[in-house]
C-alpha positions, -999 to +999 in steps of 0.1 A: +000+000+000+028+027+010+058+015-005+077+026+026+109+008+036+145+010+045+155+033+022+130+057+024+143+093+028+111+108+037+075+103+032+040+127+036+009+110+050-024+125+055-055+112+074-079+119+102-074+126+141-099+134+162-123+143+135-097+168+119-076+163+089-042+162+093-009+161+077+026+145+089+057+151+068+087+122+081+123+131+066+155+115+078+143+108+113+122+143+120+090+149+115+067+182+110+032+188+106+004+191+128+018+198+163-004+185+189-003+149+166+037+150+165+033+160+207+011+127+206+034+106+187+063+117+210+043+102+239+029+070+223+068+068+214+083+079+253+050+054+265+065+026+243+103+026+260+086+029+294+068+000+291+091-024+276+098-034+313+070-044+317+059-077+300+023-073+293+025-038+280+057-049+261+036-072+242+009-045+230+038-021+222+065-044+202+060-028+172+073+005+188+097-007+208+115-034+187+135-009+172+171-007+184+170+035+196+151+057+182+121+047+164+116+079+148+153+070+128+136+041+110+112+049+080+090+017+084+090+022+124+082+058+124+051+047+100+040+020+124+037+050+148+021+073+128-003+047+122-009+042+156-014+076+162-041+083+135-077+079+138-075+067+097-043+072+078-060+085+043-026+086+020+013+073+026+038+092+000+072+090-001+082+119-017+105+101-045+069+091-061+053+130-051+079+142-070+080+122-102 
């Protein structure tokens, strides 16, 4: 569906949170966009290393925390959070195909 993987530079998706549309922009590890989604992917993210001690929650959050540092570093990783994140993820471009 999104053609996102290791070598992704950078990627756009757009979809719905809370009702609202939104729009994320990932490159190289950062991402910009709407800011209280980004503040709510930082948490989901901080949320996800704080409970890998904890076995039950570690379960519900592997595809967060399986990542070896920062999630946000890994195009596929930082997708799966996004993801998470989202209400409905409407569109996933990486910007090699928006821009040709």
């Amino acid at each position: 569906m999104s053609r996102v993987g290791p070598q992704t530079t950078s990627f756009a998706v757009r979809g719905f949170r809370n009702g609202s549309v939104v729009s994320l922009t990932w490159d190289g590890g950062s991402l910009s966009g709407d800011p209280p989604t980004i503040d709510l992917i930082e948490i989901e993210l901080e949320l996800a290393f704080v409970a890998q001690g904890d076995p039950n929650v570690a379960r519900s959050a592997s595809s967060l925390a399986d990542t070896d540092g920062d999630a946000l570093a890994d195009p596929q990783a930082a997708l799966r959070l996004i993801r998470r994140v989202l209400d409905r993820v409407t569109e996933v471009v990486p910007h090699s195909e928006a821009h040709g």
